[in-house]
N, C-alpha and C positions, 0 to 999 in steps of 0.2 A: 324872123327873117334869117336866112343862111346865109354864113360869109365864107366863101374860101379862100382864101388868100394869099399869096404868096408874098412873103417883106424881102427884101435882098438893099444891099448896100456896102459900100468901102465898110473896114473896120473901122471905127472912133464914129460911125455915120450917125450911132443914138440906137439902132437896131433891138437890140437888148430893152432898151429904157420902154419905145414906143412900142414894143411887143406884149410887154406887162401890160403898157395903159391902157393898149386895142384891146387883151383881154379881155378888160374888166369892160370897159367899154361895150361890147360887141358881143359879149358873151359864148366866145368860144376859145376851146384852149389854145396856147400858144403854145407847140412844138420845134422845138430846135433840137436840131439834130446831134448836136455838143450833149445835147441832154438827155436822148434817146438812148447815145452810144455808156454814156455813164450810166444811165438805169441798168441796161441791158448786164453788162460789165458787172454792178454792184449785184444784180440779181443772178448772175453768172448763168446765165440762159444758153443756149446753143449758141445765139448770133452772138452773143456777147462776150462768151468765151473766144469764137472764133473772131471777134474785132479786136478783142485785147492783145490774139498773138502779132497781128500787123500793127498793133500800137506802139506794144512794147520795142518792135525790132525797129521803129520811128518810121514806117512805112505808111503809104496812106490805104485805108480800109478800101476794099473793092466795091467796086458799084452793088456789083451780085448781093453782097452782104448789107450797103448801107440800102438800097432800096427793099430788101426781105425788112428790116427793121424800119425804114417806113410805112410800107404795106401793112403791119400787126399794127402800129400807133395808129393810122387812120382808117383800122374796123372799129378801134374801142368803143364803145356806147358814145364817150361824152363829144369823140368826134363827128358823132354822125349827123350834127347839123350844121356845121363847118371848122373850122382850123386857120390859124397862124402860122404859116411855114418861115421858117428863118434857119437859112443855112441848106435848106434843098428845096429847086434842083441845084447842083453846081454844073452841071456839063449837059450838052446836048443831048445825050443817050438820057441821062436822069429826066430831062424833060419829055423824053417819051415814053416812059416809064412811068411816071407820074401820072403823064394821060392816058395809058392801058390803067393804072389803077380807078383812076374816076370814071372809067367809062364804065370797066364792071359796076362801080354803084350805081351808075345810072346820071352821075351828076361833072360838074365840069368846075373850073376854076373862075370865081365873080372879076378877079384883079391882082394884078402882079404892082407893087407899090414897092419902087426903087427911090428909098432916101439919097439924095443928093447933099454932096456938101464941096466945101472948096476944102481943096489938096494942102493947102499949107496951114488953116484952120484946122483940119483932119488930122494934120502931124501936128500941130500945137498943142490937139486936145490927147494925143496918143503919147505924147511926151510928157504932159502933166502926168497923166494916168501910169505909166513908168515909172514914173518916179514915188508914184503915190503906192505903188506897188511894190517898187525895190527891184525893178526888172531891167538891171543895168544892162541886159541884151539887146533891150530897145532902142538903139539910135535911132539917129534923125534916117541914116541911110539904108537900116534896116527896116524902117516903118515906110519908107519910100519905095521901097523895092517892093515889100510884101502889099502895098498899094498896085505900082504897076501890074505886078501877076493879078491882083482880082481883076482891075479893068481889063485885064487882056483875057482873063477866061469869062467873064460875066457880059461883055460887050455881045458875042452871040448870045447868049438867053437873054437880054435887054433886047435885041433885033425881033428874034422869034417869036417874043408876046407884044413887041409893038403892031410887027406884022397883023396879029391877031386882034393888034384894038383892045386886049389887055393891059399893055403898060400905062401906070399914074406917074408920076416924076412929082417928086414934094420933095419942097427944099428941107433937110434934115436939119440944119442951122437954124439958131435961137432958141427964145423959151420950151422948155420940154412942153405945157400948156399950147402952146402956140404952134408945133411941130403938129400935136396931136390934132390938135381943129383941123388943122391943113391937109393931113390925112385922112379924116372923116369926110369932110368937104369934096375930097378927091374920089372919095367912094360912094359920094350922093348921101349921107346918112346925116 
């Protein structure tokens, strides 16, 4: 059975965690794009030389370039019976880029699955993780703010695949066990 799927969530939402478990789960790979951009980078490939120079100058990578290095990960073989997207689309243009990519294969997206969590749990669990990291940049008001700017760019592509009858909404909070069921359940499996 093929899953396409798309995960999106606030950061601390568990996105990371429940992406491993769908893997194994569901039996397709989990692509995040954090992780595309570092193969590419490590492998020094065309795209990846040219994402490193907007990396380095702390700029954000262009569409043009972060959708060419989606496009090459979702031909590979192990993709071709579905994917774990996490981390793209982020913008309205991505999402329709995405959908000219699935159309050429022929096939479309099963479900868009937006972890949900509460705001101040979210910065509780992002301040533990701070600290567990040594990432004294992490305030409470920098982990707030970098909250606001996702809801405020992610709220149109939450609208866009509700539209569609695509979006699941699963609460992100509690047992990582317990998240995961709720996820599954959300996708009929």
């Amino acid at each position: 059975m093929t899953a396409r799927i798309i995960l999106i969530g606030a950061p601390g939402a568990g996105k990371g965690t429940q992406a491993a478990r769908l893997q194994e789960k569901l039996g397709v790979p989990a692509i995040s794009t954090g992780d595309i951009f570092r193969q590419n980078v490590a492998e020094e490939t065309e795209l990846g030389v040219l994402a490193k120079r907007y990396m380095d100058a702390g700029e954000y990578v262009p569409d043009e370039v972060t959708n060419k290095m989606v496009r090459d990960r979702l031909a590979q073989p192990d993709a071709a019976e579905g994917f774990l997207l996490d981390g793209y689309p982020r913008t309205a243009q991505q999402v329709e880029e995405l959908d000219a990519m699935l159309a050429e294969q022929g096939t479309g997206l099963d479900a868009v699955v937006e972890l949900t969590a509460d705001t101040d749990e979210v910065v509780g669990r992002l301040l533990a993780r701070a600290q567990l990291q040594g990432r004294s940049d992490d305030t409470e008001d920098v982990i707030r703010h970098r909250l606001d700017i996702y809801a405020e760019q992610t709220q149109p592509l939450t609208d866009i695949y509700a539209k569609r009858g695509l979006l699941k909404q699963v609460d992100g909070l509690g047992e990582v066990e317990d998240v995961t069921d709720r996820i599954l359940a959300a996708l009929g499996r």
